[in-house]
N, C-alpha and C positions, 0 to 999 in steps of 0.2 A: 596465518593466512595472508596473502598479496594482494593487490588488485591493484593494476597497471592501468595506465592512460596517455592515448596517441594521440595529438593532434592531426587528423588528416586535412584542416584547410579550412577555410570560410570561416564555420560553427559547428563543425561537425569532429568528435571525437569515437576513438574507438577503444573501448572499455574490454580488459584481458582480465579474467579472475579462476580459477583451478582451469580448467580446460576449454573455456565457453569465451566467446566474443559475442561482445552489445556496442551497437553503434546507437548514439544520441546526435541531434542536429536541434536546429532551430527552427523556426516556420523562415521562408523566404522575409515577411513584412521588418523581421530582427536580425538580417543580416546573413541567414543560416539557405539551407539547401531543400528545408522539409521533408530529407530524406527516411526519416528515424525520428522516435520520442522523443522529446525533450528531458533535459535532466529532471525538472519538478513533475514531469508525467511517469519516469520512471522511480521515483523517487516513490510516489502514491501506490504506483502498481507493487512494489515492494513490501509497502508498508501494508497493502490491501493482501495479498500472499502471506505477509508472515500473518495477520489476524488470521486465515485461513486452516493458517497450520493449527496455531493455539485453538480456535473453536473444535477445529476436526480431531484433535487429543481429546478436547474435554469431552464433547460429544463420544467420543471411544471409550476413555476413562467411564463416564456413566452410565455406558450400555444404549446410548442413542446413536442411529446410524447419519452419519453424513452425506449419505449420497446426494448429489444433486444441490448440494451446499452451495452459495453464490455468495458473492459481498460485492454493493454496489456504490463505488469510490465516489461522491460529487462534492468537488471541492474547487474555491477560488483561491488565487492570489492575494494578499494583502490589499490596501488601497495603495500603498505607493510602491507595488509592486515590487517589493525587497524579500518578501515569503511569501510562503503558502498561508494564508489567512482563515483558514476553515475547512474542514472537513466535514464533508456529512457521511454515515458508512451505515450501509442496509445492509446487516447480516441475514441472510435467508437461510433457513433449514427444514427446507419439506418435510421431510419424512421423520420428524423427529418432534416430539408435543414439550414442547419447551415448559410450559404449566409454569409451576413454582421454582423451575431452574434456571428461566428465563436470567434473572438478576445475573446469578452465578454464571453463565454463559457470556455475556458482556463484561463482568469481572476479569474473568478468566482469557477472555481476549485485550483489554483495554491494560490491565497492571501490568506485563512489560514496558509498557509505551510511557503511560503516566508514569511512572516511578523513574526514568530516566529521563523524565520533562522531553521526549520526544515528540509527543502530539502535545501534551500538556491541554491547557484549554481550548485549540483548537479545533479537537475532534466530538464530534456528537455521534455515538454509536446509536442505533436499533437494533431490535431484530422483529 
């Protein structure tokens, strides 16, 4: 798999991957156009989609329904601004009584992640 990258000017890139185009920019106060998300905005949003997928498996796997499933991304920058410093993530699943598989449901979203030290101790899941 590819995924291409153009600079179109100021701060602002245009991101080519199988058939889809994603434009990322900067907020004007960092040089950028504020046209589009920023790289660590889309970076989250990513990362907040793939947990979606993995809950929305296990929830299938176990006979619980997903619908109406949500994850809610609230995350800062480091202090000196060089990462993302924390993550908080609200996994929601109405329609589904999480009970005693709650655990197993944040397992089962979170060990992609952690075992490739991609969130590693940054992220503090719920549900």
């Amino acid at each position: 798999m590819k995924t291409h990258v153009d600079f179109l000017g100021t701060r602002k890139f245009k991101i080519k991957t199988r058939d889809f185009e994603i434009i990322t920019d900067l907020p004007e106060q960092k040089g950028g156009d504020n046209t589009a998300p920023t790289p660590p905005e889309l970076l989250i949003a990513s990362l907040g989609s793939c947990m979606g997928i993995y809950a929305a498996r296990y929830c299938e796997t176990a006979g619980m329904d997903p619908a109406g499933m949500s994850i809610e991304m609230d995350w800062e920058m480091s202090e000196d601004k060089s990462r993302i410093g924390k993550i908080d993530v609200l996994l929601n699943i109405p329609n589904a009584e999480l009970g005693p598989r709650k655990k197993a449901v944040i397992a089962a979203v979170k060990t992609p992640y952690e075992g490739g030290q991609l969130i590693g101790s940054a992220a503090v899941l719920k549900c």
